[in-house]
C-alpha positions in Angstrom: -27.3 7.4 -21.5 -29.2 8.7 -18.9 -28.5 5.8 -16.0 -25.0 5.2 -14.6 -21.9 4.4 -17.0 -21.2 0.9 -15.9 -17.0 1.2 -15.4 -15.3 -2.7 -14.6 -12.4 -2.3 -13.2 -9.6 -4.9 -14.0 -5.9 -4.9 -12.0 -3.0 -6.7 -13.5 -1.4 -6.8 -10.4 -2.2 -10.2 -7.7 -0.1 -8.4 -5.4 -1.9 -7.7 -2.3 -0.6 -4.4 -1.7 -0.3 -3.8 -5.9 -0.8 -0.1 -5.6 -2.5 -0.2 -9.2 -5.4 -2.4 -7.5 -5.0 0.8 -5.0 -5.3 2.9 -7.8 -9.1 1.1 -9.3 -10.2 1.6 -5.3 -9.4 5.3 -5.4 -10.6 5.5 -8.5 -13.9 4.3 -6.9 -13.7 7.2 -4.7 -13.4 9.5 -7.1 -16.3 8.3 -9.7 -18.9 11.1 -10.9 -22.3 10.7 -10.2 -22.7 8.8 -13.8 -20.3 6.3 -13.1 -20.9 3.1 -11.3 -17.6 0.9 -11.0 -16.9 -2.7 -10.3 -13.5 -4.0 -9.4 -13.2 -7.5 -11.2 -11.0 -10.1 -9.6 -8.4 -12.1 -12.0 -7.1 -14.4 -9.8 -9.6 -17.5 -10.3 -8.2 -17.2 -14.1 -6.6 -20.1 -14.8 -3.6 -20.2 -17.8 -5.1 -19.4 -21.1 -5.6 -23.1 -23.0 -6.8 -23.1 -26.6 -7.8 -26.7 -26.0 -10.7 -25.4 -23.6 -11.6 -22.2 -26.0 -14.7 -22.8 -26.8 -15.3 -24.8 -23.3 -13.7 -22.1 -21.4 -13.9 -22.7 -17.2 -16.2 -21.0 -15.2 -14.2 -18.0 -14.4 -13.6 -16.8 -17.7 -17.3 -17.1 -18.7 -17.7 -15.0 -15.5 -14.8 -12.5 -16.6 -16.2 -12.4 -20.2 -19.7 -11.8 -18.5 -18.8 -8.8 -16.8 -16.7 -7.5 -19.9 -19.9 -7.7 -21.9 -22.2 -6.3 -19.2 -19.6 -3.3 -18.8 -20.2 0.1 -20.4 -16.5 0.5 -20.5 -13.4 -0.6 -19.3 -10.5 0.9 -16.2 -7.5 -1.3 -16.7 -4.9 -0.5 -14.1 -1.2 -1.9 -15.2 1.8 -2.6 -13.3 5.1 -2.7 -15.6 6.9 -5.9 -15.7 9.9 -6.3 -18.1 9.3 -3.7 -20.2 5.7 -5.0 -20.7 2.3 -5.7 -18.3 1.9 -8.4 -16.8 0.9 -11.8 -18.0 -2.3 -12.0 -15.9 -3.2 -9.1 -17.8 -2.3 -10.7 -20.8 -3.9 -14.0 -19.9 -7.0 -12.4 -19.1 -7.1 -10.4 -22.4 -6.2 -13.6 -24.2 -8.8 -15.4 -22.8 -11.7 -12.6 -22.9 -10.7 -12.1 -26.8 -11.1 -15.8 -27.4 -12.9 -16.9 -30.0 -12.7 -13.6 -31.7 -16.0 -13.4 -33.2 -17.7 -13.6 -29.9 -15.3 -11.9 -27.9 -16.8 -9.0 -25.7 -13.6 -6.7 -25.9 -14.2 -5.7 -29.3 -15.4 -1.8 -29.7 -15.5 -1.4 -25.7 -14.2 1.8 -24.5 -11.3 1.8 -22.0 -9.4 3.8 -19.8 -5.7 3.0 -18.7 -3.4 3.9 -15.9 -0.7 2.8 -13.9 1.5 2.9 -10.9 5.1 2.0 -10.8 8.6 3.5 -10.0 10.6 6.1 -11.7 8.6 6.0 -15.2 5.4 5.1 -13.7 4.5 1.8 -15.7 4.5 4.2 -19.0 6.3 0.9 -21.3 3.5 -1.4 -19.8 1.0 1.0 -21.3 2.3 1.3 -24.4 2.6 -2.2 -24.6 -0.6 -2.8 -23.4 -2.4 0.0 -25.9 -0.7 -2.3 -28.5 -2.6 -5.4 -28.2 -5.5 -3.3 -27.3 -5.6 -1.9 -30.5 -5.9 -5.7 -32.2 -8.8 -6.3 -30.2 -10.1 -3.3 -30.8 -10.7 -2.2 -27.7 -10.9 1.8 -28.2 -9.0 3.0 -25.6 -9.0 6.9 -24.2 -5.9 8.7 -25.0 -6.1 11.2 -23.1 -5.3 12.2 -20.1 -3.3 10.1 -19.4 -2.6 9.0 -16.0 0.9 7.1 -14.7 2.0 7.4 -10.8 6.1 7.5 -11.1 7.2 6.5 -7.2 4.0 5.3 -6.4 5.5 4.1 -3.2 5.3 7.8 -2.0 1.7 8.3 -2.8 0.4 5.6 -1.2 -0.4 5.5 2.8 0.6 1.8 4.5 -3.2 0.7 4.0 -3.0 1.2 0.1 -4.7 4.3 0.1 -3.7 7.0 -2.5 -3.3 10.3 -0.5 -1.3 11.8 -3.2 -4.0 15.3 -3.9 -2.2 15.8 -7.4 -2.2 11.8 -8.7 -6.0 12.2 -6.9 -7.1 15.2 -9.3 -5.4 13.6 -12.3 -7.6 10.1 -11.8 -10.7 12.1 -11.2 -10.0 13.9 -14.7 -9.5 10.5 -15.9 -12.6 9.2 -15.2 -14.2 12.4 -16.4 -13.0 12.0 -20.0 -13.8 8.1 -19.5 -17.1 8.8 -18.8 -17.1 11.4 -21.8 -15.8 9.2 -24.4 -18.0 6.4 -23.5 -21.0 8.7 -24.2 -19.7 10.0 -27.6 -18.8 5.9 -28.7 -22.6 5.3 -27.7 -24.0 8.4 -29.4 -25.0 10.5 -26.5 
């Protein structure tokens, strides 16, 4: 794998100011050399609709696109009720649809999150869960979830934190590692 590890980048958050979308831009900052990421927009996905599976809109033949022409997956995760979020989990739903075609399936992934006091750790697990039906083979480890991420962040969304900073550049290290050994190099 001797050109750049194609990363896509996928936030669960909308928010503008979601500091887990803060996290994928640091995260570009951070890359190695071998790493070339690209921070993929959900918001043009519309509610998943089986009715439209296998006449799926525009943007999710884009999103599925990208998915395929990806190396490997960064999902960033904000917690929501014990759980990601559902434009995570609309995404995933519609990017697994119909199963035999779906892109997801043996695609190497990364995960982290931002959040409060636990740092989105139950949105993780959650989200390693389905993961693991779609078999998507995510890393597991390091493992990387910013508790108070309101305190690492500046007011323009950047992460200043030098510890949380060190701990997503190792992340993306092993990333970058584990995608080689799935491919054989």
């Amino acid at each position: 794998m001797n050109s750049p590890i194609q990363i896509l980048g996928i936030s669960g958050s909308l928010r503008k100011g979601s500091y887990n979308t803060g996290l994928l831009y640091a995260a570009a900052d951070l890359l190695p050399e071998s790493m070339k990421l690209e921070i993929f927009d959900l918001s043009p996905i519309p509610l998943f609709n089986q009715d439209e599976e296998l006449d799926s809109p525009e943007s999710v033949r884009r999103f599925k696109a990208h998915i395929a022409a990806a190396d490997a997956l960064l999902i960033a995760t904000p917690e929501y009720n014990y759980s990601f979020s559902g434009v995570l989990k609309n995404a995933l739903d519609w990017a697994s649809r119909p199963m035999k075609e779906t892109p997801l399936n043996g695609k190497p992934a990364a995960i982290m999150s931002a959040g409060g006091r636990f740092g989105a750790v139950r949105a993780q697990l959650h989200l390693r869960q389905v993961l693991v039906h779609l078999n998507v083979l995510s890393l597991n480890r390091p493992e990387l979830m910013v508790a108070f991420a309101s305190e690492k962040f500046n007011a323009d969304g950047r992460l200043t934190d030098a510890q949380t900073r060190e701990q997503l550049k190792a992340l993306l290290e092993a990333l970058a590692a584990w995608t080689r050994r799935l491919r054989g190099h």
